[in-house]
N, C-alpha and C positions, 0 to 999 in steps of 0.2 A: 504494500500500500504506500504510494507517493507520501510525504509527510513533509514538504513543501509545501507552505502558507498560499492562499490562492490571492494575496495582496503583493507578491511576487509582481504581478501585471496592473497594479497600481501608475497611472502617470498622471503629471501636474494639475491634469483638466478633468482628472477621477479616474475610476476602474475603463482599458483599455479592454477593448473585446477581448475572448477570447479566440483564442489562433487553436482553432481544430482543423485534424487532418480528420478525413471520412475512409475507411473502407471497408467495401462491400460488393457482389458480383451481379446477383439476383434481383429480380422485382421485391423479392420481402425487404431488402435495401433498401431500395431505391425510394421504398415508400417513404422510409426512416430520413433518406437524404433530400427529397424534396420537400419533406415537413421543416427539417432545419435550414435550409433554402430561405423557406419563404419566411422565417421567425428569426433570423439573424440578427435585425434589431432589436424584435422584442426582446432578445433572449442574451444581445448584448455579446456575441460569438459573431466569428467570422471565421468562413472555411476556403482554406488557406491552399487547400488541394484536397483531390479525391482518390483515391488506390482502387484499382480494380481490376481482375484478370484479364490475362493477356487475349486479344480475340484469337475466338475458336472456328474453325470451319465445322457447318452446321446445315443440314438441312440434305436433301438431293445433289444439290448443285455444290455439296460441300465449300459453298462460299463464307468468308470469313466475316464473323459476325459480332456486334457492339455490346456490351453486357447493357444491362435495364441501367445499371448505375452510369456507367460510362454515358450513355444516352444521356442520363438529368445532368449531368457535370457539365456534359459541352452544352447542352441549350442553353447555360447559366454561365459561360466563357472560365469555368471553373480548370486549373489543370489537372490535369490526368496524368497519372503515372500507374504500370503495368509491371511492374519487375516480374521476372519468371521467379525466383528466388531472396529471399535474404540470410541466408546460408552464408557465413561468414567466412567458411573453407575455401568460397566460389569467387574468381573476380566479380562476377555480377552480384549476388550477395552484400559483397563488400563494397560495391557502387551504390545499389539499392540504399542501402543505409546513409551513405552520406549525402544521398538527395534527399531521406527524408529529413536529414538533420538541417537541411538548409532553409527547410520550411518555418524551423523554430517553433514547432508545435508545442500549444499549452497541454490539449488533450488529443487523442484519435480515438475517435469512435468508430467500431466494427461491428458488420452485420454481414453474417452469411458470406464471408471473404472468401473464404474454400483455400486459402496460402496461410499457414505455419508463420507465427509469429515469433522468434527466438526471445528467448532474455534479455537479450540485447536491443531489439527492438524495441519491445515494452517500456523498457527504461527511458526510450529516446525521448517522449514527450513528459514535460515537466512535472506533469497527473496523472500519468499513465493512460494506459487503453482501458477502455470500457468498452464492453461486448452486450450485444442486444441478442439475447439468446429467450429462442420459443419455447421456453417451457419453466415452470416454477422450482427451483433448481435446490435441493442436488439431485431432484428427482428427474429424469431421463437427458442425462449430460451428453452430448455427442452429437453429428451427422444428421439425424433426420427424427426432430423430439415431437414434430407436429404428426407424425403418419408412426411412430412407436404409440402415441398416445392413444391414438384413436383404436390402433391394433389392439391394445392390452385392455378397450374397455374404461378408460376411464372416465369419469365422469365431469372431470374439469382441468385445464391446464391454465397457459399463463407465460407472460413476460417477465422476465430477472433480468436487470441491468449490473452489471459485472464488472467489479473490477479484475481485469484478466492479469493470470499468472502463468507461468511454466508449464501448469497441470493442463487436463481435456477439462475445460470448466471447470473448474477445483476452487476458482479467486471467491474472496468476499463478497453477498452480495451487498449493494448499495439498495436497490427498490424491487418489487417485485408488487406484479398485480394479475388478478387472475381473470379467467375465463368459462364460463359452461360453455362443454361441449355438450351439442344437444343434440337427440338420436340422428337427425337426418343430415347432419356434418358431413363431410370428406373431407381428405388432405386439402383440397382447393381450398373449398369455401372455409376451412380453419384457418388456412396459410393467411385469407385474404383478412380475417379478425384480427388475429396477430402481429400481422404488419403494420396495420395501423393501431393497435394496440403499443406498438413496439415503438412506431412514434411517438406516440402519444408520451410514455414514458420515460426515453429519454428527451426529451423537451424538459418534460418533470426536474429531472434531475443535473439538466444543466444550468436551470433557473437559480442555482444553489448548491453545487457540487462541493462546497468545501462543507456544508453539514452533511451532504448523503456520504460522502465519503468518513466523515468524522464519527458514523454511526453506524457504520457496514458491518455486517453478522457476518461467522463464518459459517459455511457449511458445516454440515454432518457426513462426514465420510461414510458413516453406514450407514444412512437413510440413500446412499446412492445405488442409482442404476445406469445403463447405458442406450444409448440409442444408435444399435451402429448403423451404417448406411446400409440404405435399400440395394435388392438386388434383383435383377428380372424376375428371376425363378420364384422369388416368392408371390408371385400373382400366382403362379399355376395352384387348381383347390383342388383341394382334398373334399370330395363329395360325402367322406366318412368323418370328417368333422364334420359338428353340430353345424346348425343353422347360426346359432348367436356369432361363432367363432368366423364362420366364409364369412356372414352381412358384412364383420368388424372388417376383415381385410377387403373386403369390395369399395367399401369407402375410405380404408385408410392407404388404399392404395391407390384411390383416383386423383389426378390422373393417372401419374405415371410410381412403377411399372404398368397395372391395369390387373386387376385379376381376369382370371381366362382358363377356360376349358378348350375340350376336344371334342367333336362329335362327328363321329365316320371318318374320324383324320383328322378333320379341319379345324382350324382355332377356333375361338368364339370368345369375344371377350363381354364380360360381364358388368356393366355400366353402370347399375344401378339397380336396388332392390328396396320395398319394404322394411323398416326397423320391423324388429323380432320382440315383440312386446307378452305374445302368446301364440304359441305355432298349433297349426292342428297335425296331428302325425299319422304314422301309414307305415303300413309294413312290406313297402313294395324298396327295393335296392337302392343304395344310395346312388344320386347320380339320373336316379329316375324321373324323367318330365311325367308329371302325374296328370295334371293337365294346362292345357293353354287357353286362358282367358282374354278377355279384354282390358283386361285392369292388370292379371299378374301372368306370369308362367311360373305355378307351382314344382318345386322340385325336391325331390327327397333329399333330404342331408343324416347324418348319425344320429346318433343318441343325445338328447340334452339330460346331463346327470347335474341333479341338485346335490347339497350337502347330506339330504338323506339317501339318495343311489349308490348303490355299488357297481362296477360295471362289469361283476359278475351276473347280475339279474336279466335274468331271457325275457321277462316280461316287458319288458320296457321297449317303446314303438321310437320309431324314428323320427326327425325332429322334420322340417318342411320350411322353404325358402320360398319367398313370393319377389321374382325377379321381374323389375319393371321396363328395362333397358338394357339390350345385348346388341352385339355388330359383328355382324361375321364378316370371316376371312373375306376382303378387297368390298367392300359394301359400307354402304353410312350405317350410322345406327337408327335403332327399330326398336318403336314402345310394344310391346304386350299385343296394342291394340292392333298395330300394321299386321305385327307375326299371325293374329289371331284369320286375320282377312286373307292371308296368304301359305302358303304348303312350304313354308322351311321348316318348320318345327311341327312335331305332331305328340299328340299324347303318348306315353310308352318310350321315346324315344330315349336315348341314354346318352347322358355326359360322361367322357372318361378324363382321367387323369391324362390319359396320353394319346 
């Protein structure tokens, strides 16, 4: 934790802005950098530069492409700086660094940067970094805390403003405020709460950073978890998981990877479904289109086991998924009600793992 006086940037005519460096790669960024953009006065800050990954070729045409942040920086005549590294082994590394030293940053604010910040770095601004991280922390630290949340079920998350250390989120936090996740979420529409949540927040605490700083909790190392990064493969469902368990990754995986099945070979991805508030069950295979309505396409999933099941018990029927949006392989996507009017799908039909 800096312990450097924030009256350090005191000049003749009162407190000079402060000199913040920004980075970050993504649109959950970018929301956080246009908030402070537009509040510079208010908030009595001035952003001094912006970091953000180097562009990527992207797309069919694998042409080379602007991150969300890079985009609000230049509309704002803001500079940009992209180091591949700040690896202090590396010439570039050790270039990176002394550019951002040139800036004479009071603080850098980080969001969703995706580049490894060394000890070295963190030190470089007067206040250190603060990190705008999606989740109420030390609970799901890492990579991807808005689409683990959603996965595991939980019932609410939230923004922690950070002050960053050497650890994966491990620093004090300074603010933290939260969120209900509410049944009909996905990874989209949470990302898009807590971006603006996440500005919201730090605004908060640049209005006053020498008391959030001056009162920052630490973590509990054993209340922690992880969130590690997504991976294709986990969209593919397991039809033998319950219905509560696919719905959870149908949404905590939209968009991307996408949960997805198989059927006669061909992919099918899985868009959208019904919350699982009370399933009606059926003792026909998991995987089984039970039937295709207008409103759902019913499909068998596993067993849902309460705290009184055992899952030795033969009695117990299987759980049922009411899927509201699927798109098959090289086609748009299709409600319920299109499938319903047309012969891709039929009752009996069967979803496979592979």
């Amino acid at each position: 934790m800096p312990t450097a006086p924030l009256y350090n940037h005191l000049t003749t005519n009162g407190l000079r802005p402060l000199r913040v460096v920004f980075a970050g790669t993504p649109e959950f960024a970018a929301i956080s950098l246009q908030a402070l953009i537009a509040q510079q006065d208010a908030l009595n800050i001035e952003i001094v530069a912006v970091y953000s990954q180097p562009d990527r070729k992207a797309g069919r045409g694998q042409k080379l492409s602007t991150s969300a942040v890079k985009a609000v920086a230049l509309a704002h005549d803001i500079p940009v700086e992209q180091p591949e590294t700040f690896k202090k082994l590396v010439t570039e590394g050790i270039a990176a660094r002394e550019t951002l030293r040139t800036y004479h940053p009071d603080v850098m604010v980080v969001a969703a940067y995706g580049l490894i910040l060394p000890i070295g770095v963190l030190t470089i601004p007067t206040y250190g970094c603060l990190n705008i991280h999606g989740s109420l922390l030390p609970r799901w630290r890492g990579a991807a805390p808005i689409h683990r949340a959603l996965l595991a079920g939980d019932s609410n998350t939230g923004i922690t403003i950070m002050q960053m250390d050497k650890g994966l989120d491990t620093g004090d936090m300074l603010y933290k405020v939260s969120c209900a996740i509410k049944a009909d979420d996905s990874a989209a529409s949470l990302h898009d709460k807590l971006a603006d949540l996440g500005a919201s927040a730090i605004s908060t605490v640049l209005q006053d950073l020498a008391s959030y700083q001056a009162q920052a909790s630490i973590q509990d190392d054993s209340a922690a978890n992880y969130a590690e990064k997504l991976v294709k493969t986990e969209g593919a469902i397991d039809w033998a998981q319950s219905a509560v368990v696919i719905e959870r990754q149908i949404r905590g995986l939209t968009p991307w990877p996408g949960a997805y099945t198989f059927l006669d070979g061909q992919r099918v991805k899985i868009l959208a479904s019904l919350p699982v508030n009370h399933t009606q069950h059926t003792d026909k295979p998991a995987g089984t289109v039970i039937s295709v309505g207008r409103k759902a396409i019913l499909v068998a999933c596993g067993v849902d086991y309460n705290k009184n099941d055992k899952p030795d018990n033969n009695d117990q029927q299987a759980s049922t998924l009411a899927i509201t949006t699927l798109q098959f392989a090289g086609s748009k996507p299709v409600t319920a009600e299109q499938i319903c009017h047309g012969n891709q799908l039929n009752d009996g039909d069967q979803f496979t793992n592979i």
